[in-house]
N, C-alpha and C positions, 0 to 999 in steps of 0.2 A: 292800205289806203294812202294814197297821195297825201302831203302836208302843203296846203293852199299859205302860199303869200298875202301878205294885207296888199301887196299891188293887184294879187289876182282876184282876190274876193273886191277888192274895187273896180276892176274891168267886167264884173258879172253886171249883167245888164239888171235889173229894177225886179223882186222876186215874184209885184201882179203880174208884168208886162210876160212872163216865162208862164204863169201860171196860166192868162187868156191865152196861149200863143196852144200850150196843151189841149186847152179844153176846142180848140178850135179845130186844130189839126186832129183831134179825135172824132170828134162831128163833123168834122170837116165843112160847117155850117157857124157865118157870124151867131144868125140867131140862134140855137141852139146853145153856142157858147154862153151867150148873154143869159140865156134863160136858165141854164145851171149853176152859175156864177151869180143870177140876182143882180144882174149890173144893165144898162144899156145899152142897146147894140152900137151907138157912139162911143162909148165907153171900151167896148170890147174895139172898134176901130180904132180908137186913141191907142189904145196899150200895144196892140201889133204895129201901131204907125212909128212906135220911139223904140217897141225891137226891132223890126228891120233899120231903121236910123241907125242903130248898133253893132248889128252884122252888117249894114252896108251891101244888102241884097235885097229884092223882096222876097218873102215867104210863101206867098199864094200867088194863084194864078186866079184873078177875080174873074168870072165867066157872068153872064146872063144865068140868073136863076142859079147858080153852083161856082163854087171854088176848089182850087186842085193846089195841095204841095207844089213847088216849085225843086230844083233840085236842090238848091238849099236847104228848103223847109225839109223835104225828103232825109238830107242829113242829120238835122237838127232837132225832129221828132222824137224817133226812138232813144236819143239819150235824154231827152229831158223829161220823158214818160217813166224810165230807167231811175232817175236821179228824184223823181217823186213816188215813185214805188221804195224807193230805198228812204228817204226822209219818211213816210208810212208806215215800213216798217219799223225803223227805230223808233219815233212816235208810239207805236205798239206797243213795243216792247220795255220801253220806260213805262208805261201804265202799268206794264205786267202781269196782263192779262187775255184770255179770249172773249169779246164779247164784241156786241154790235151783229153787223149780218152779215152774213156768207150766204153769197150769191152762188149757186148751183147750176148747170145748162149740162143737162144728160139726154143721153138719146132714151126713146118712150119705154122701149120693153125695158129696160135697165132698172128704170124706174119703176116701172109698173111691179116688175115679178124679183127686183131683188133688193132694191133701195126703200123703196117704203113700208119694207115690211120688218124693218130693222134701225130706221130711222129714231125713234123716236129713244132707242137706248144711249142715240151720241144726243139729244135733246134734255134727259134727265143728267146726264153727266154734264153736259154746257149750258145750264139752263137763261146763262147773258146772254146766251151766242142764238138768235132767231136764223133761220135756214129759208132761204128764199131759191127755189126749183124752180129752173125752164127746164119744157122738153123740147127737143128739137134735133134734128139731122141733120143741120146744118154746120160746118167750122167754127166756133166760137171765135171773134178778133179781139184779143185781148186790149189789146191798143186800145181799141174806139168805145168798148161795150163796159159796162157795170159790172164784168163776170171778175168772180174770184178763183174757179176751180172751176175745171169741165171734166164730165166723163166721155171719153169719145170710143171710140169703134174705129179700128184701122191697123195699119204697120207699127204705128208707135214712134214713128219718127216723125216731130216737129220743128223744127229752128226757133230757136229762144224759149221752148219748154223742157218743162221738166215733166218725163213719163212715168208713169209706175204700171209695171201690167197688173188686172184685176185679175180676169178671166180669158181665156182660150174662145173666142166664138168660134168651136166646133159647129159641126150639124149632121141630124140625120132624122129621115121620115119618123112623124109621130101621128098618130090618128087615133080616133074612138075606138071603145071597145067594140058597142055599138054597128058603127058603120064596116068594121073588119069584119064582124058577122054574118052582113048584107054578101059575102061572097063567099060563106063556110070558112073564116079565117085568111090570116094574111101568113102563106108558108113560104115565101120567096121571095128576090124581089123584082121576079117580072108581076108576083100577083099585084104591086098598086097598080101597075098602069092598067088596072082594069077597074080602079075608082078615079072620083075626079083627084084631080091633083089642086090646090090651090096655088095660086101663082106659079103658073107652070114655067114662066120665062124664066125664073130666077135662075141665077148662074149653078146655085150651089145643089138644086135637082141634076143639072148637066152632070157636074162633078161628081154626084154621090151616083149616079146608074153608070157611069162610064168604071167607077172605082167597082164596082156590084157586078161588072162584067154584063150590062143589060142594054141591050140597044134602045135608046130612046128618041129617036130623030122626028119623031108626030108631037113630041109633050110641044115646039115652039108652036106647031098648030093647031093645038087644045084652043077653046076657049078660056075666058079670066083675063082676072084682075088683078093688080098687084094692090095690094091692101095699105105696104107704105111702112108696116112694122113687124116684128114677129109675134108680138103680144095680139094684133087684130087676127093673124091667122091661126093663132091657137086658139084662140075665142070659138072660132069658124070651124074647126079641126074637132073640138068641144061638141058642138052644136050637131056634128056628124056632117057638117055641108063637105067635107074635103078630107085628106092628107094633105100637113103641111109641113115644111121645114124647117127645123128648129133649132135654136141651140140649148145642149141637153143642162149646162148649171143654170138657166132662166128658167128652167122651168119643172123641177126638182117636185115641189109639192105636187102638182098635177099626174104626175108618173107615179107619187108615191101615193096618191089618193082613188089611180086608176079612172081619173077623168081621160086621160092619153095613157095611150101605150108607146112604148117604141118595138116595135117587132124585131130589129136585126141588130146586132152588136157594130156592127157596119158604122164609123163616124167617116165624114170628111173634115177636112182640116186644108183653110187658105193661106194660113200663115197668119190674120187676122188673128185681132184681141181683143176685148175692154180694158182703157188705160183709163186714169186720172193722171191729170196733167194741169200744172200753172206755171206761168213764166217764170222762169230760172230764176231773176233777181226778188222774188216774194217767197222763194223757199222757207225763210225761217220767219214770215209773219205768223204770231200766234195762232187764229182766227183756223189760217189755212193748214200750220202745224197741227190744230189739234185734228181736225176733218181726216189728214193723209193718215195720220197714225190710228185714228181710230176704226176708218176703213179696212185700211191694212193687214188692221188687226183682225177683221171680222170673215175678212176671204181667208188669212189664216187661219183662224179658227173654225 
């Protein structure tokens, strides 16, 4: 780490006027800023009026009803988000401790069929540390939002994350025992396409009949719904309404309890994964060190 000059730590502009300059560019919203900060929205205009006086630029681009980065501000953002993720951490780590809250945003089935049923053992081992869960399918922006750690669904490549792969989101048909009966058994795999299929559009029905050697060109003109998750269409799969497509480590107790079956050894595979991921420069905040390793440890195990 760089050794700062007493001329350089005096060219640093004022550490509120940096700190509303943050909370603004991350809401990207005066009010908003004020409202987190506890200060006035005059206030939060004062403190960006004497940093830009400092950079000798403006930072925002004030619009009607909204403001936008400037290119300056665009530069000036990310490292001063950087340079308070890194003051937080050390902060931390002098307390020397994990405690406070770790903000969570996983996608639904994740949660539903493999995080919460295992949570509560990182809960007795941290018991400072409270765990606050969204679900969501949306990209977490770490910049703007409250989040500590995401688990996401994809490649695994993000710019300024840090990945871990959980899980393989393999897939392949899973149905009731039940409903496989309605046709004397399921022995092939041209027999589903003679049940409904549950979200027949998904990409990853195309994938698993083409790899199965089975022509399926009518599943796009099936009827359905895409339900949004794979936890709602096992629910549905459950219930006997369909076959659905699944990924087989989500959903482990249900095969082993014989609520689904999987009929074919048959998996497809997108390249797709479940990662955890936080911004590179919060690697070694306590809070989020304890969460990675104790995950970690839990898919190893």
């Amino acid at each position: 780490m760089p050794d700062l000059s007493s001329r350089q730590v005096a060219q640093l502009p004022p550490l509120q006027a940096i700190r509303v300059f943050e909370a603004v560019a991350r809401h990207l919203s005066f009010t908003k800023a004020a409202s987190e900060l506890a200060i006035t929205q005059a206030a939060v205009s004062y403190q960006i009026k004497v940093l830009e006086e400092r950079v000798g630029a403006p930072l925002f681009l004030r619009r009607p009803r909204q403001i936008a980065l400037t290119e300056a501000g665009q530069r000036l953002a990310p490292a001063v988000s950087e340079a308070f993720a890194i003051l937080g951490q050390a902060y931390a780590a002098a307390r020397g401790g994990a405690d406070g809250l770790l903000c969570v945003t996983t996608v639904l089935t994740f949660a539903s069929n493999w995080l919460a049923h295992r949570l509560g053992s990182f809960q007795i081992a941290h018991p400072a540390l409270a765990v606050g869960r969204e679900t969501t399918s949306r990209l977490t922006d770490f910049a703007r939002e409250d989040t500590d750690i995401a688990i996401r669904s994809g490649g695994g490549k993000w710019p300024g994350l840090e990945a871990h792969k959980l899980l393989d989101a393999d897939f392949t048909p899973m149905l009731s025992p039940k409903l496989a009966a309605t046709i004397g058994g399921v022995r092939e795999p041209a027999d589903l396409l003679r049940l409904p299929i549950l979200d027949p559009g998904d990409i990853w029905w195309t994938q698993w009949f083409e790899a199965a050697g089975v022509h399926s060109h009518d599943l796009a003109k099936r009827p359905g719904s895409s339900m949004g998750a794979q936890a709602y269409e096992a629910n549905a799969a459950i219930a006997g309404h369909g076959v659905a497509v699944l990924t087989r480590a989500l959903f482990k107790a249900e095969l082993a309890d014989g609520r689904l079956i999987q009929p074919f050894d048959l998996v497809g595979d997108d390249g797709h994964a479940y990662w955890l991921v936080y911004p590179e420069a919060r690697r070694n905040v306590p809070k989020i060190r304890a969460f990675r390793d104790w995950l970690l440890a839990e898919i190893a195990g």
